[in-house]
C-alpha positions in Angstrom: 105.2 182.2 85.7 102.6 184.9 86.7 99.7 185.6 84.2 100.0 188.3 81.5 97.6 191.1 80.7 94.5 191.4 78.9 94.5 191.4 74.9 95.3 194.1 73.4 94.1 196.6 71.0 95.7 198.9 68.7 94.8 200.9 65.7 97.5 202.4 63.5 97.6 204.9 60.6 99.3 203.2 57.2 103.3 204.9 56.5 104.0 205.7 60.4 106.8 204.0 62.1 104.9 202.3 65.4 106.3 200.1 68.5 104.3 197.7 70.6 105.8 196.7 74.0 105.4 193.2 75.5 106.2 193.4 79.4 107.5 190.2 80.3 105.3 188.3 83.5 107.2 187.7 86.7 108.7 184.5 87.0 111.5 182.4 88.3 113.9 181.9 85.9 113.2 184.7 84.3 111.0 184.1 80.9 111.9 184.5 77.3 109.9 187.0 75.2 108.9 187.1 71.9 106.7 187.8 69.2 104.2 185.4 67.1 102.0 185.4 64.0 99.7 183.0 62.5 101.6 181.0 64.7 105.3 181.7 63.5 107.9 183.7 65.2 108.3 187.8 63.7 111.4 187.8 62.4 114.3 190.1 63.9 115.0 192.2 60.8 112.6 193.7 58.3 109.9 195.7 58.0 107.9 193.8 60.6 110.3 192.9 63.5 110.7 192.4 66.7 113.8 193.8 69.2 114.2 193.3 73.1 110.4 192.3 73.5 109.0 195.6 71.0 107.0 194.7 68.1 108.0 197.4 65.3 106.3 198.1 62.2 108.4 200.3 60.2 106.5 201.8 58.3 102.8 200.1 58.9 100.7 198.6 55.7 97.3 197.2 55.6 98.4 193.7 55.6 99.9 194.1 58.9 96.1 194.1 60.2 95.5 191.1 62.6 96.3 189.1 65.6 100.0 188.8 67.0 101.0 187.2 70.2 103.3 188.1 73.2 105.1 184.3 73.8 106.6 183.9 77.2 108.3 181.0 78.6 110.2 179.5 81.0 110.9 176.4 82.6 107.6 176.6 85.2 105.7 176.9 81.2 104.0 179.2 79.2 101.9 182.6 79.0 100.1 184.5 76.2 99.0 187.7 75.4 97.2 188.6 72.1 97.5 192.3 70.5 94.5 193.0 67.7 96.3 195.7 65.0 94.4 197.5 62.7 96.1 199.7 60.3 93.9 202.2 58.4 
């Protein structure tokens, strides 16, 4: 499983409706996606979710300030990516 990008950083505005993409790394079989935080996995429904590797905040709050994490896995192991949100 090939390494993943640098951490990222986004800054959002409170009310708006925003989408943060996690591009799967190459690897052989191809690896599972998905969202953490605090060390649990974002749900699929609410106003925090996650859908086909997009991280959706719909609409954005203060509390959603902090650090998520892009998960991938496969069989070979396991890759990380953090994203830093601040919502102002």
């Amino acid at each position: 499983i090939a390494d993943m990008g640098e951490r990222m950083f986004r800054i959002f505005s409170a009310g708006r409706s925003e989408r943060v993409r996690c591009d799967p790394p190459r690897g052989q079989p191809e690896p599972d996606v998905w969202w953490e935080r605090a060390g649990a996995r974002v749900a699929s429904e609410g106003r925090v979710r996650q859908r086909d590797g997009d991280l959706i905040f719909n609409p954005t709050d203060r509390s959603d300030s902090g650090v998520y994490t892009c998960v991938a896995q496969n069989k070979a192991g396991q890759k990380q990516q953090e994203l830093i949100v601040t919502v102002a």
